[in-house]
N, C-alpha and C positions, 0 to 999 in steps of 0.2 A: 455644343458644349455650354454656351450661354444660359437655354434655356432650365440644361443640368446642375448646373453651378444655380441659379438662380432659383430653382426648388430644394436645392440643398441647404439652401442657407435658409429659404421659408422655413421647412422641417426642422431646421435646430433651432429655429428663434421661437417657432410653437412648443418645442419638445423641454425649452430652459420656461419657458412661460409657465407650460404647465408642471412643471417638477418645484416654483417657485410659487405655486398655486395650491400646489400638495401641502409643503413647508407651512406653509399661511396656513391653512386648515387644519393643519398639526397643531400650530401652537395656540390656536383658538381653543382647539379640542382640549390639550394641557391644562392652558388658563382656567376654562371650565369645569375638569376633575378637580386643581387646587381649590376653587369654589366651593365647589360641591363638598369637598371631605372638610375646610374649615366650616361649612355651615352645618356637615352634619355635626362636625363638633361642641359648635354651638347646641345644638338641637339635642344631644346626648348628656349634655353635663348636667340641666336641669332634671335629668330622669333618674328616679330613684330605683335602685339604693344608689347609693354615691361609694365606690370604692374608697374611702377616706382610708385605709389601712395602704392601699397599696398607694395613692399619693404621698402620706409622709414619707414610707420608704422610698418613692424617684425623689421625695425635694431632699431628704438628707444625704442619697446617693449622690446624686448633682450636682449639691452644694460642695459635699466633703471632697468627694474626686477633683471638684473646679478649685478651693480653695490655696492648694499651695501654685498653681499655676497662675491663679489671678493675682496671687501676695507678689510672689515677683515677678509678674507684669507692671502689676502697678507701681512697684517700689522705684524699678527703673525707669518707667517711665516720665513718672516725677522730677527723678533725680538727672537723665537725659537733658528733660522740658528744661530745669535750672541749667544747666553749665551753658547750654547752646545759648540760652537767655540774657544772664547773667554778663557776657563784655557788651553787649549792643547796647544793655541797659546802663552800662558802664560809661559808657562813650556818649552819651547823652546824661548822666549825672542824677539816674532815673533808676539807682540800685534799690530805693527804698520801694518802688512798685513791685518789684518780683516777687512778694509772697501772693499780694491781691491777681497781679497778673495770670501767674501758674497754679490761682486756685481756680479761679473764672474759667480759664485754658480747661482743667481735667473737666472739671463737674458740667460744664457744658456740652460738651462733645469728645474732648478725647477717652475724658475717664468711659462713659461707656457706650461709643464705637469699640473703642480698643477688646474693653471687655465682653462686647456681645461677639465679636472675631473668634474670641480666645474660646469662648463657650461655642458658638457653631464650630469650631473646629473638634474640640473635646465632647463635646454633649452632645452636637446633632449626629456625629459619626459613631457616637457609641448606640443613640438610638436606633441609628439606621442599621445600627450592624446586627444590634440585639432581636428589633422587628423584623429585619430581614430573615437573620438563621431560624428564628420563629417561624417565618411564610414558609423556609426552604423545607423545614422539618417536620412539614406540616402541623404544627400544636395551634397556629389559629384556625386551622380546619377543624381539629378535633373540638377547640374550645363554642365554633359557630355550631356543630353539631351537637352537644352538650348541655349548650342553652344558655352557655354564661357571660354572654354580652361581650364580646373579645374589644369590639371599639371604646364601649364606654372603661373595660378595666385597661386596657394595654394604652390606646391614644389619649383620653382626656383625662387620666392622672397623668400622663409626662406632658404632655399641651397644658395642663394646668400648673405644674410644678416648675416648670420651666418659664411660667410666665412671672410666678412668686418668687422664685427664686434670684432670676438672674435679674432683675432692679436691688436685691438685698447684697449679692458680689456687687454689682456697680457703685453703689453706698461704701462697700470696704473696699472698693478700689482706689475709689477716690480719696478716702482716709491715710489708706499708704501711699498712695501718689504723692499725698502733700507731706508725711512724713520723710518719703525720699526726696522731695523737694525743698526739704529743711538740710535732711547730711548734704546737699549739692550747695545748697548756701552755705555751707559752714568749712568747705574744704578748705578757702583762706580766708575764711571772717569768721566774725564770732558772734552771734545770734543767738538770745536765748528760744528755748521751744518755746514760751510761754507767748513773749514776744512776737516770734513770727506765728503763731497761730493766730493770736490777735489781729497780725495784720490782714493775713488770708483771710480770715472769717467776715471780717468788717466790709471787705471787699466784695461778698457775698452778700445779694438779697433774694426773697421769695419768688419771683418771676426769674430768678436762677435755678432753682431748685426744682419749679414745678413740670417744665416742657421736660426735664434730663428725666426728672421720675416715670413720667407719661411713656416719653418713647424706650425706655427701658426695657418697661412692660411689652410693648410692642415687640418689643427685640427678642425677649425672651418668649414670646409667644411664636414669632415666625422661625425661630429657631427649633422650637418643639415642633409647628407645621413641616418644616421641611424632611425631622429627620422620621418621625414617624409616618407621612404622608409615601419617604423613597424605600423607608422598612415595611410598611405595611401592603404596598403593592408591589414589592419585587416579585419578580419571575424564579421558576424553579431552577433548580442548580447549582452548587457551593459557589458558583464564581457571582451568582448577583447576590451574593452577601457583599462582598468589596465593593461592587459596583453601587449599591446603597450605601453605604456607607462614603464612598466618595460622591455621589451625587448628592449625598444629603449635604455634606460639607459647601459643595460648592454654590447650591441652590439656597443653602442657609446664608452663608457670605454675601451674596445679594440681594436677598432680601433684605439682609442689614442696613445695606445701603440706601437702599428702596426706599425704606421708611426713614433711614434720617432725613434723605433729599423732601420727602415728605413734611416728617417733621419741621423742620428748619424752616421753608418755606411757609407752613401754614402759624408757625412759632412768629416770623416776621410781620405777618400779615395783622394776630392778632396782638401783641406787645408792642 
């Protein structure tokens, strides 16, 4: 019984080994496709002609669809940042920091984390849905067959548009952040706009502004990677439209993150 018990448990300790071996090799393999489709991205955008008709039409789709969901994002979030803010600053006698405070707070990091969330959520899953029912429906077949560049018009105008884009939502996120951050100051005080702009702004310098713009970009780019990357190779079928469409979400959400921990880190390093 010893000897059987004792090759049974070799067998499952080889058999978790290699099945955690497989895993390893998969996600190598993953990593490697995300490479490869952003560098042929790269590699595609400089080749002419350049779709420029169908990039305006993703960056005004993009924009316009994201815009009433970023206004009130930001509005409350602004205005959250103040009230939560507002008695601790109180209790130290420190009410006059709260504009500079909660403008630093968005344009640094919350205003766009928040906003590149909002967008992987809204944009990368309408990508992924739209390249997806594309794969399922076959028209990027007919389009590779045809002759008309399906990567360069369908991925690197939304990979593009999405990388100009969503830094210009994070710019007016930030704007109504600090405007809902003014009506949170004002529910029992009285502040004029002029006034607290001034103070938020003053509080603000250039080496504030430049890492928030940078990885913006970044965000809006990895957001475009994810949703056309999980659109563009779905599998046949009506159900891996949903299934794109939520992996793009989910893989765009983290990448988000990816690059801030990125960002931040290499932001410290050089400022």
């Amino acid at each position: 019984m010893r000897p059987n018990l004792a090759q049974n448990i070799k067998k499952t300790v080889v058999l978790k080994s290699s099945v955690s071996m497989n895993q390893f090799q998969t996600l190598l393999i993953n990593v490697a496709d995300w490479w490869l489709f952003l560098l042929r991205f790269f590699k595609e955008l400089f080749h002419l002609p350049f779709e420029f008709n169908e990039f305006v039409r993703q960056g005004y789709k993009i924009g316009n669809k994201s815009l009433g969901l970023v206004t009130i994002t930001g509005f409350i979030m602004g205005l959250v940042l103040t009230i939560q803010s507002k008695p601790t600053l109180a209790d130290f006698g420190a009410e006059s920091w709260l504009p500079g405070m909660v403008a630093i707070s968005i344009v640094r990091e919350i205003g766009p984390v928040i906003t590149a969330l909002i967008c992987a959520g809204k944009v990368g899953s309408g990508i992924g849905a739209e390249l997806g029912s594309m794969r399922v429906t076959e028209q990027i077949d007919a389009m590779e067959v045809s002759g008309t560049h399906p990567f360069r018009f369908l991925v690197v105008t939304r990979m593009l548009a999405t990388s100009i884009i969503v830094p210009i939502l994070v710019f007016y996120s930030d704007f109504v952040g600090i405007l809902g951050s003014y009506v949170g100051a004002n529910i029992d005080g009285d502040v004029t706009l002029q006034l607290f702009l001034m103070q938020a702004t003053s509080s603000l310098e250039f080496s504030d502004l430049i890492p928030a713009t940078i990885k913006s970009v970044f965000f809006g780019l990895v957001i475009g990677l994810a949703g056309c990357y999980k659109g563009y190779n779905a599998n046949k079928g009506t159900e891996s439209v949903g299934v794109a469409a939520n992996e793009a979400v989910v893989a765009a959400s983290l990448l988000v993150f990816l690059v801030d921990l990125i960002a931040v880190q290499f932001t410290n390093i050089i400022l």
